[in-house]
Backbone of each chain as nested JSON, in Angstrom:
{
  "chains": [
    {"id": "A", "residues": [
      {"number": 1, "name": "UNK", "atoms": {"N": [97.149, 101.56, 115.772], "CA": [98.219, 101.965, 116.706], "C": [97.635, 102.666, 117.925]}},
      {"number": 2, "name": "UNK", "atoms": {"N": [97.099, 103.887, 118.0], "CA": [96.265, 104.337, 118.617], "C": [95.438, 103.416, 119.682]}},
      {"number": 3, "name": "UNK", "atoms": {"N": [94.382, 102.658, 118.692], "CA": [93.237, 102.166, 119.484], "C": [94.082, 100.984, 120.389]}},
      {"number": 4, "name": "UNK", "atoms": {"N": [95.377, 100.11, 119.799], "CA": [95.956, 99.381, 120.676], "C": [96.624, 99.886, 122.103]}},
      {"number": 5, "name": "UNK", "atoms": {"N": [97.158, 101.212, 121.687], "CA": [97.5, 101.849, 123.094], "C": [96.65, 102.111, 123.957]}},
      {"number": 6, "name": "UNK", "atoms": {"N": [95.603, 102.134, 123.76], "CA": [94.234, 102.482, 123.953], "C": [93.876, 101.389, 124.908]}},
      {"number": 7, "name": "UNK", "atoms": {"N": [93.8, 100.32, 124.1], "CA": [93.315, 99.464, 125.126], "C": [94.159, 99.169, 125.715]}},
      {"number": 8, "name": "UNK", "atoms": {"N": [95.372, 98.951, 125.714], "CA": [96.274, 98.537, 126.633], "C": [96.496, 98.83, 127.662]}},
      {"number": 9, "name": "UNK", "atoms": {"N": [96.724, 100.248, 127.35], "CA": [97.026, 101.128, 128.504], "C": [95.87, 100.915, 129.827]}},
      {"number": 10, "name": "UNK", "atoms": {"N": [94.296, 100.695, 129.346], "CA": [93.239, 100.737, 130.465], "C": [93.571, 99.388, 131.25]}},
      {"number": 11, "name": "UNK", "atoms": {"N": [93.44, 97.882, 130.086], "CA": [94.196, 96.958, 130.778], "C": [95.166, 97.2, 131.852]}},
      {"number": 12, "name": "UNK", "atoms": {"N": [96.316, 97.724, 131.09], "CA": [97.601, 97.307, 132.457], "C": [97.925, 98.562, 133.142]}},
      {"number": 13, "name": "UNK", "atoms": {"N": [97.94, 99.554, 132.924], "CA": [98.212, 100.917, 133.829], "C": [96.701, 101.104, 134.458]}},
      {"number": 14, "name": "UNK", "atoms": {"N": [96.923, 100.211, 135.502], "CA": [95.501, 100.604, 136.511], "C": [95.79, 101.539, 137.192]}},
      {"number": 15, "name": "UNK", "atoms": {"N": [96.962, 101.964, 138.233], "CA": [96.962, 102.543, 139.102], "C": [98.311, 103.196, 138.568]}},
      {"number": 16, "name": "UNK", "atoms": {"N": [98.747, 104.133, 137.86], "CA": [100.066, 104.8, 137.536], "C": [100.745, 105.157, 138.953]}},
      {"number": 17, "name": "UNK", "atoms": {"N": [101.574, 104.933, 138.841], "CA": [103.322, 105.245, 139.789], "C": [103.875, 105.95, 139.023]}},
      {"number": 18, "name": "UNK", "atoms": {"N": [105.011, 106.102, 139.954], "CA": [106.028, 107.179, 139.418], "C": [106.781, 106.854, 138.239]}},
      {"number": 19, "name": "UNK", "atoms": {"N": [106.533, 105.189, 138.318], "CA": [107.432, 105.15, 136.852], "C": [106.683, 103.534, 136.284]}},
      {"number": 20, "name": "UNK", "atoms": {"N": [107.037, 103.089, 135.194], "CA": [106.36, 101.83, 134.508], "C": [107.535, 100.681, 135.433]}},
      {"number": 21, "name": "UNK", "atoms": {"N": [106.018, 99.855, 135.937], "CA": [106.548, 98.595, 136.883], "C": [107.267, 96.991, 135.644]}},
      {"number": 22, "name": "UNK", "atoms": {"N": [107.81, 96.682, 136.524], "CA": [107.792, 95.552, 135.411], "C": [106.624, 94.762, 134.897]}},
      {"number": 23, "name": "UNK", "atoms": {"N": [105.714, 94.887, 135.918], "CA": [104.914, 93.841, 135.544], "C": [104.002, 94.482, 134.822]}},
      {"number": 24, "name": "UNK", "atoms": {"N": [103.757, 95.665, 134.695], "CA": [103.208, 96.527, 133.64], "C": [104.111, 96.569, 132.543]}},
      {"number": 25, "name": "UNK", "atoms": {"N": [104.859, 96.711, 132.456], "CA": [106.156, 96.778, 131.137], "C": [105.404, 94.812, 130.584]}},
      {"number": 26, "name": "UNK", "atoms": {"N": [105.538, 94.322, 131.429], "CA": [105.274, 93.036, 130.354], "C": [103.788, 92.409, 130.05]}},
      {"number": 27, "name": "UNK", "atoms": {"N": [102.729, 93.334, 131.028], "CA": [101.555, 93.387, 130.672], "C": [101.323, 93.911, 129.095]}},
      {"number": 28, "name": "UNK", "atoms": {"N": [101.815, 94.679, 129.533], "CA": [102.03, 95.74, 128.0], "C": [102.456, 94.934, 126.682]}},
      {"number": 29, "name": "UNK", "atoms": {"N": [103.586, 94.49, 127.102], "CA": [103.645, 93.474, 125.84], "C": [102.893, 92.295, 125.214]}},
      {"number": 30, "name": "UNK", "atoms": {"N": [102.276, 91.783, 126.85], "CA": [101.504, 90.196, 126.221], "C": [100.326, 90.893, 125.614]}},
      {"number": 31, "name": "UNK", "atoms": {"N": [100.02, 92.117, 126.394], "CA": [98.494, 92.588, 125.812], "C": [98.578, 93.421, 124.056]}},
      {"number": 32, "name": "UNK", "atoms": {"N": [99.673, 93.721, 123.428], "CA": [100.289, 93.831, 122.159], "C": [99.885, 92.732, 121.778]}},
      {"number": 33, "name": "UNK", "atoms": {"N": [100.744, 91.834, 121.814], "CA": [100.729, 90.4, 121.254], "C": [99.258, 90.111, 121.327]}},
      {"number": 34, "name": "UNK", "atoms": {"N": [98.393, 89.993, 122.197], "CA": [97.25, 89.591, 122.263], "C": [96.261, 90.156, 121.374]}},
      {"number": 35, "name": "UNK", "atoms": {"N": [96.34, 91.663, 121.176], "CA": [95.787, 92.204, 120.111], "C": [96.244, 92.129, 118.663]}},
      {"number": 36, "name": "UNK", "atoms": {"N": [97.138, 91.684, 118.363], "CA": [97.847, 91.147, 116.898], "C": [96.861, 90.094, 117.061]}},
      {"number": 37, "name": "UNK", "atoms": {"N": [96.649, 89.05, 117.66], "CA": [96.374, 87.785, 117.528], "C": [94.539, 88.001, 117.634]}},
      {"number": 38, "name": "UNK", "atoms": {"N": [94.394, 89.026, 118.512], "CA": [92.873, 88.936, 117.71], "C": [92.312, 89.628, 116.542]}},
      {"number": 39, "name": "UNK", "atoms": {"N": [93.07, 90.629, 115.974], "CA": [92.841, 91.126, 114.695], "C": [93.043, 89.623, 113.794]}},
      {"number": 40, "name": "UNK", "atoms": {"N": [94.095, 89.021, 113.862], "CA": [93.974, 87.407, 112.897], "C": [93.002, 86.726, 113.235]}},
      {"number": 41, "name": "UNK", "atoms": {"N": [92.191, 87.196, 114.354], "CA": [90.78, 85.93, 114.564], "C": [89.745, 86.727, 113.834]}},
      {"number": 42, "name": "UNK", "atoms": {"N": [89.559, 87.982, 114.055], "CA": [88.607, 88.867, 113.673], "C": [88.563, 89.001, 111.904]}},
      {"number": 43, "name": "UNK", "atoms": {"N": [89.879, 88.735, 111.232], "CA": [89.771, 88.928, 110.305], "C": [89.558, 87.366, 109.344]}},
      {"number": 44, "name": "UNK", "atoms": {"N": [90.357, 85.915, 109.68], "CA": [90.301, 85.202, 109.949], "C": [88.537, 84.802, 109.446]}},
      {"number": 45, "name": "UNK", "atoms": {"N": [87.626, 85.172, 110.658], "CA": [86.227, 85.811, 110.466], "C": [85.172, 85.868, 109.763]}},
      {"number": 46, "name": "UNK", "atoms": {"N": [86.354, 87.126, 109.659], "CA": [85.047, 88.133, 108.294], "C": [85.184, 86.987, 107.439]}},
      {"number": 47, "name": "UNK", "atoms": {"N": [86.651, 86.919, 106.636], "CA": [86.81, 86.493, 105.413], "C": [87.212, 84.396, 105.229]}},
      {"number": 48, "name": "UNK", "atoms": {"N": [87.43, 83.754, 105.826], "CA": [87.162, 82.645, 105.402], "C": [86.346, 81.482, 106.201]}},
      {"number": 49, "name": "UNK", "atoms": {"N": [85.805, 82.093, 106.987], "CA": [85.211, 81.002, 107.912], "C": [83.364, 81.177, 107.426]}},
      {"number": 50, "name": "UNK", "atoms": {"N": [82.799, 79.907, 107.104], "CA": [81.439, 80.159, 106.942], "C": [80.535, 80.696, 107.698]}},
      {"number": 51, "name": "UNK", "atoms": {"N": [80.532, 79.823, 108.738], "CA": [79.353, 80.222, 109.594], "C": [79.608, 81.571, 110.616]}}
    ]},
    {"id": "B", "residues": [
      {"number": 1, "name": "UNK", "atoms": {"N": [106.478, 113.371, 84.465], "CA": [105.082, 112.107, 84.268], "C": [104.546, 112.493, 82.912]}},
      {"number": 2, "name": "UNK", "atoms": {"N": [103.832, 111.707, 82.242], "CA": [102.848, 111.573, 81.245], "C": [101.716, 111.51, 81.615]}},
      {"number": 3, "name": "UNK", "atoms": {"N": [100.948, 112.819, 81.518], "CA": [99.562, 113.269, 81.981], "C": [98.714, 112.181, 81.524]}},
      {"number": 4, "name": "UNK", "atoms": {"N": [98.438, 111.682, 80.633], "CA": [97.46, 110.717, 79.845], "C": [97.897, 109.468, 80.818]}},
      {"number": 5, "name": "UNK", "atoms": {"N": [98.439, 109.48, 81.773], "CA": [98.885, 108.089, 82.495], "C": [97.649, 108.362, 83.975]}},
      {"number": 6, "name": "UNK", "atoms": {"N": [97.596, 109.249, 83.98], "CA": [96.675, 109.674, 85.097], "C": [94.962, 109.376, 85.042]}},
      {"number": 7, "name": "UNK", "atoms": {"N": [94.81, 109.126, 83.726], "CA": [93.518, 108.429, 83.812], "C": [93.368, 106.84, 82.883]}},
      {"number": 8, "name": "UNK", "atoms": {"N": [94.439, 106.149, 82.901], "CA": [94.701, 104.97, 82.429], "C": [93.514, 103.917, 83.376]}},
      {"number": 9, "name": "UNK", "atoms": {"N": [92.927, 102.74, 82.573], "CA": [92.149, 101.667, 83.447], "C": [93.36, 101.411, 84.472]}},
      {"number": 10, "name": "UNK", "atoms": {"N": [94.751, 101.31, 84.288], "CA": [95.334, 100.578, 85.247], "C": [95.362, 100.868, 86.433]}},
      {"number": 11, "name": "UNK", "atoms": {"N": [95.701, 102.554, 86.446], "CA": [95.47, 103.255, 87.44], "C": [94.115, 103.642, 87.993]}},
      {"number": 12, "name": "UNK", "atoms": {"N": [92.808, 103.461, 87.162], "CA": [91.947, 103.662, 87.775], "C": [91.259, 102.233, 88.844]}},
      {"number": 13, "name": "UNK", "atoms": {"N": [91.854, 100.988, 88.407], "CA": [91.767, 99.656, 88.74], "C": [92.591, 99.531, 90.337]}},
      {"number": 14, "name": "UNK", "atoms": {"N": [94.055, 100.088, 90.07], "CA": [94.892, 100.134, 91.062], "C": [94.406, 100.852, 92.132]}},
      {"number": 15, "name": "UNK", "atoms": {"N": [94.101, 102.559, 91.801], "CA": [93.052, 103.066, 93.356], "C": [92.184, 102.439, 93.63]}},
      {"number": 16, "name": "UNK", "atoms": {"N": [91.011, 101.519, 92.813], "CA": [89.665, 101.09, 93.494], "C": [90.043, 100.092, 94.317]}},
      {"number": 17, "name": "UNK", "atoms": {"N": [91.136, 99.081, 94.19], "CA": [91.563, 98.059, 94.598], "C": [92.287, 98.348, 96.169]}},
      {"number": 18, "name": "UNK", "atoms": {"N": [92.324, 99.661, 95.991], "CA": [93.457, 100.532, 97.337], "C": [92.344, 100.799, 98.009]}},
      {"number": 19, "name": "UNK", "atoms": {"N": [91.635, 101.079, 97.738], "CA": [89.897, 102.079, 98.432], "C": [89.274, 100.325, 99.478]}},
      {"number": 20, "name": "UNK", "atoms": {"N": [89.078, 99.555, 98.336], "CA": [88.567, 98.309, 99.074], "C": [89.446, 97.733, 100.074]}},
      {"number": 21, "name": "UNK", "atoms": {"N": [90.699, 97.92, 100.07], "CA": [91.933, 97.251, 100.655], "C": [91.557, 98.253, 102.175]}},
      {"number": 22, "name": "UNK", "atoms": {"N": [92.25, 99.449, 102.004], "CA": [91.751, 100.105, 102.938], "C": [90.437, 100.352, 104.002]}},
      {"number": 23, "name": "UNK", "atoms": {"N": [89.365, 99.874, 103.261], "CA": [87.829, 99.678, 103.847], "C": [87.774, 98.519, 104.592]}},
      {"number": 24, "name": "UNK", "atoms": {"N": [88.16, 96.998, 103.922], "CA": [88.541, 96.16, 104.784], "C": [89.445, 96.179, 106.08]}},
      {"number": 25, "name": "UNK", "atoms": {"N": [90.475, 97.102, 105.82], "CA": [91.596, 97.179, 107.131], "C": [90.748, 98.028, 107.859]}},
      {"number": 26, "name": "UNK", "atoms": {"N": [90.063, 99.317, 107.649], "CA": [89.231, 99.873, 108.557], "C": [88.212, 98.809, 109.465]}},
      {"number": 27, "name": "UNK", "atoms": {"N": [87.592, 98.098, 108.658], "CA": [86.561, 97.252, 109.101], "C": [86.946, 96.325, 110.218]}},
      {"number": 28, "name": "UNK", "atoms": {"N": [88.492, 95.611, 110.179], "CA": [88.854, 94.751, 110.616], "C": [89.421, 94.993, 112.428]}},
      {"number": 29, "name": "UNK", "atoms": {"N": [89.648, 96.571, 111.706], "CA": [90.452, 97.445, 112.905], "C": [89.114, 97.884, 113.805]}},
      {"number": 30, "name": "UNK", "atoms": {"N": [87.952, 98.351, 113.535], "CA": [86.82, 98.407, 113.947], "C": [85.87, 97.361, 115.134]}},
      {"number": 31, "name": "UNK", "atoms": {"N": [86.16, 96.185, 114.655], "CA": [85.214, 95.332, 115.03], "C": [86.8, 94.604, 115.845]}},
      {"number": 32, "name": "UNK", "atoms": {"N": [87.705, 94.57, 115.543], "CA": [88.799, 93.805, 116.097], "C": [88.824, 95.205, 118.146]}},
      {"number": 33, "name": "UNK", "atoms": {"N": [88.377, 96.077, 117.546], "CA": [88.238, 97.484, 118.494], "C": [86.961, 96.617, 119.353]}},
      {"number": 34, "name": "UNK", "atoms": {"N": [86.155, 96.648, 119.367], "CA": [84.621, 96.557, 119.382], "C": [84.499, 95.275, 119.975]}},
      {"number": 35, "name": "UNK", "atoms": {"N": [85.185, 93.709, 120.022], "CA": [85.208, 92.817, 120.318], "C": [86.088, 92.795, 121.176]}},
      {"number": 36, "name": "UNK", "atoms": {"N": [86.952, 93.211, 121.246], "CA": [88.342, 93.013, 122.254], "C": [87.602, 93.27, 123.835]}},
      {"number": 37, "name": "UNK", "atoms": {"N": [86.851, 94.747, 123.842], "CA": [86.013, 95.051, 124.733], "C": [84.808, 94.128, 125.244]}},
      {"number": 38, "name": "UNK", "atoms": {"N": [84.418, 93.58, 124.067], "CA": [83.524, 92.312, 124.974], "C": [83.487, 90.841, 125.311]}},
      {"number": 39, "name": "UNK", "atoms": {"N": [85.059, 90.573, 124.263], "CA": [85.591, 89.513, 124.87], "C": [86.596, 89.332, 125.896]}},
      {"number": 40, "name": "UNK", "atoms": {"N": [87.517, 90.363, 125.688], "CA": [88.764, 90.153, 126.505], "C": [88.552, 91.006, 127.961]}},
      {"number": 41, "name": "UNK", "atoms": {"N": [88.097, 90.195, 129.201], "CA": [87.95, 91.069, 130.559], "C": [88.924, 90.907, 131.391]}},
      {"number": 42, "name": "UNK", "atoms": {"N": [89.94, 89.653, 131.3], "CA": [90.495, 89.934, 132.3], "C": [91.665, 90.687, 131.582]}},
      {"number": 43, "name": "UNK", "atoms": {"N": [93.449, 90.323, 132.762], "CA": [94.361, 90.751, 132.025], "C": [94.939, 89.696, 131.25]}},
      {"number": 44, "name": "UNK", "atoms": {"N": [95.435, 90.101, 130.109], "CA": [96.156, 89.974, 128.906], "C": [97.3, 88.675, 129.158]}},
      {"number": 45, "name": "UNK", "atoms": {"N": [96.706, 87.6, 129.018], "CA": [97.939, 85.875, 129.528], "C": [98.989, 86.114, 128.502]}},
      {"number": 46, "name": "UNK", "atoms": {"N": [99.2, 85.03, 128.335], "CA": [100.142, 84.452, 127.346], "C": [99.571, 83.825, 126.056]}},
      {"number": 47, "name": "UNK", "atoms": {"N": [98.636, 83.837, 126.242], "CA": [97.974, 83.279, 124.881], "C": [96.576, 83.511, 125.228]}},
      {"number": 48, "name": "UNK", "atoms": {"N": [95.727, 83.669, 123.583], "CA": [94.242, 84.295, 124.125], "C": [94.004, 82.399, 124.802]}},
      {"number": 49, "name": "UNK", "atoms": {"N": [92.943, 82.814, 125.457], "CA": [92.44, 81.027, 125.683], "C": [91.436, 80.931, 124.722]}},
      {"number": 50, "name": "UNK", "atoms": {"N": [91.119, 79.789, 124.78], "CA": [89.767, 79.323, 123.704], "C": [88.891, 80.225, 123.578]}},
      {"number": 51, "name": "UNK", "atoms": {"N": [87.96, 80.542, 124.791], "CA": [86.985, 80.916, 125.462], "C": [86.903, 82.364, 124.589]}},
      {"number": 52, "name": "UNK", "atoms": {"N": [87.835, 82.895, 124.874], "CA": [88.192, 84.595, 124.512], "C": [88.294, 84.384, 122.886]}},
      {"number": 53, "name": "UNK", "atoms": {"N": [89.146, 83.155, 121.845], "CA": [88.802, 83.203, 120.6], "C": [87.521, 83.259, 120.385]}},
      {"number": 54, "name": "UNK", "atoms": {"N": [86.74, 82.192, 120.587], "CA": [85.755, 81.798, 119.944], "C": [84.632, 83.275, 120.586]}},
      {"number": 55, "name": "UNK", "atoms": {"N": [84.691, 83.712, 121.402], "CA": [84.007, 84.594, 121.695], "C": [84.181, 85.777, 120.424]}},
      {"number": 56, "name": "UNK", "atoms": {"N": [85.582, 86.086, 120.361], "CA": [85.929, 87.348, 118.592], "C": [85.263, 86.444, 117.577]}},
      {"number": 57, "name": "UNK", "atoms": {"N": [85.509, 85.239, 117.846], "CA": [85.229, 84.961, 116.333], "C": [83.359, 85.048, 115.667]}},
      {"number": 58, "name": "UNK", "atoms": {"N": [83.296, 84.831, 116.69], "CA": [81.378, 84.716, 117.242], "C": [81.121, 86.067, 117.018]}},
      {"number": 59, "name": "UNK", "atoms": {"N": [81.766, 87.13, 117.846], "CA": [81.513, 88.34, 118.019], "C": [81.419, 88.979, 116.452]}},
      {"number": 60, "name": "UNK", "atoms": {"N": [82.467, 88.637, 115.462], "CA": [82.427, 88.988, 114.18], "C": [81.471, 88.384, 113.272]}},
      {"number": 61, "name": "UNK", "atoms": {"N": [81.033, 87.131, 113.718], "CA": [79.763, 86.491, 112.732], "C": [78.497, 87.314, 113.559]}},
      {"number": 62, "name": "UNK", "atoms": {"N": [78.312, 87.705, 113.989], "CA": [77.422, 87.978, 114.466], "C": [77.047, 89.184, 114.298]}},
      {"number": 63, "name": "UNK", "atoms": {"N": [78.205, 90.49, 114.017], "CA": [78.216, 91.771, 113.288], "C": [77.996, 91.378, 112.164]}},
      {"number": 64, "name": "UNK", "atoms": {"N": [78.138, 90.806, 111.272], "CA": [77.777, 90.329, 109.99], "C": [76.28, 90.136, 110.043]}},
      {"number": 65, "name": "UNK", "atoms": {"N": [75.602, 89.099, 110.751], "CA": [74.321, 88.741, 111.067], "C": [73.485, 90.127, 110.833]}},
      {"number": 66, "name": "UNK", "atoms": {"N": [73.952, 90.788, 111.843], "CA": [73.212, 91.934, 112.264], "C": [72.927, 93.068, 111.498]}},
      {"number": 67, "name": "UNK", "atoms": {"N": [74.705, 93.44, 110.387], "CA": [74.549, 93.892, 109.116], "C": [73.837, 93.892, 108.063]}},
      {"number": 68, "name": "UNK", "atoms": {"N": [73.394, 92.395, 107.977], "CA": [72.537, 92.059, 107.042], "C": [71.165, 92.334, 107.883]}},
      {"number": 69, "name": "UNK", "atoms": {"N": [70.779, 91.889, 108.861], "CA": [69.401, 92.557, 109.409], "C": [68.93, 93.875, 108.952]}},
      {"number": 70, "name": "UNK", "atoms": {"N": [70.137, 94.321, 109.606], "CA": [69.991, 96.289, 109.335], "C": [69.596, 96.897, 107.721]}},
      {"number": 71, "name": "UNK", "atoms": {"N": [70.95, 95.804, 107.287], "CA": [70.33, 96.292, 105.384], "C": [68.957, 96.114, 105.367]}},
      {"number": 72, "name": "UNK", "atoms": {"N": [68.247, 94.592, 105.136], "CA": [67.131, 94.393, 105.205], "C": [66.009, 95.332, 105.567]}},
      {"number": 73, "name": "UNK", "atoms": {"N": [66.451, 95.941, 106.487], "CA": [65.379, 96.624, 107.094], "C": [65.024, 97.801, 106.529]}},
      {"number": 74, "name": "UNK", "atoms": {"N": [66.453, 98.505, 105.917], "CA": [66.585, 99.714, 105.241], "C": [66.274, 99.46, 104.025]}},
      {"number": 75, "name": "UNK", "atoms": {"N": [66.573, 98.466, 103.165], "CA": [65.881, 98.264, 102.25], "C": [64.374, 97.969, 101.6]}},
      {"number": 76, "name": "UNK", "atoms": {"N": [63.359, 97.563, 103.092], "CA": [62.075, 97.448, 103.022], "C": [61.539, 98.684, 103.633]}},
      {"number": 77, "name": "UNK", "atoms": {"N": [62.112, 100.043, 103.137], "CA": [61.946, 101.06, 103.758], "C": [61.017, 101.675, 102.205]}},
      {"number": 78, "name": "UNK", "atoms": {"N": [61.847, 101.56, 100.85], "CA": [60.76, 102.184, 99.827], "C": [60.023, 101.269, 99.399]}}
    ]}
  ]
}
């Protein structure tokens, strides 16, 4: 939870304003989604892929 | 409770199984940390692209690789 806000936040809040832009509001989300989807590659990974 | 339940195999089976469960989710959360940073540079699309999978997925065989190096090494230590 943490480390996802974490990265997110450096991703899409480059330059903070007075308030969350939209296009940061939906940065925010694809970059969520994006980190769900690489924990399933990362784990994916470890555990059933050979090489 | 029934004190004698507190050191049953079932329960001692059930924490070890929680300990490994947990070590894996650490691990996964770790390197899923650790890769994101050297695969993912730009901003965040709509879907990872190829490029950016195969880069985590690489990125995680390759911590593995390196794991086993490291043992190796520590182990030709005595």
């Amino acid at each position: 939870m943490q480390t996802v806000r974490d990265k997110c936040f450096a991703k899409c809040i480059t330059k903070p304003g007075s308030s969350l832009s939209g296009s940061e509001s939906s940065c925010i989300s694809r970059c969520v989604e994006r980190y769900i989807e690489a924990t399933g590659i990362i784990s994916r990974a470890l555990f059933n892929a050979p090489r | 409770m029934d004190p004698s339940a507190l050191n049953s195999p079932e329960l001692e089976r059930f924490l070890s199984e929680e300990k490994e469960r947990a070590m894996v989710n650490e691990m996964v959360a770790k390197l899923t940390s650790a890769c994101w940073d050297k695969c993912i540079t730009s901003a965040p699309g709509s879907k990872l692209s190829s490029s950016e999978s195969s880069c985590l997925s690489n990125c995680a065989h390759r911590y593995m690789d390196m794991s086993l190096i490291i043992m190796k090494r520590f182990q030709s230590m005595n």
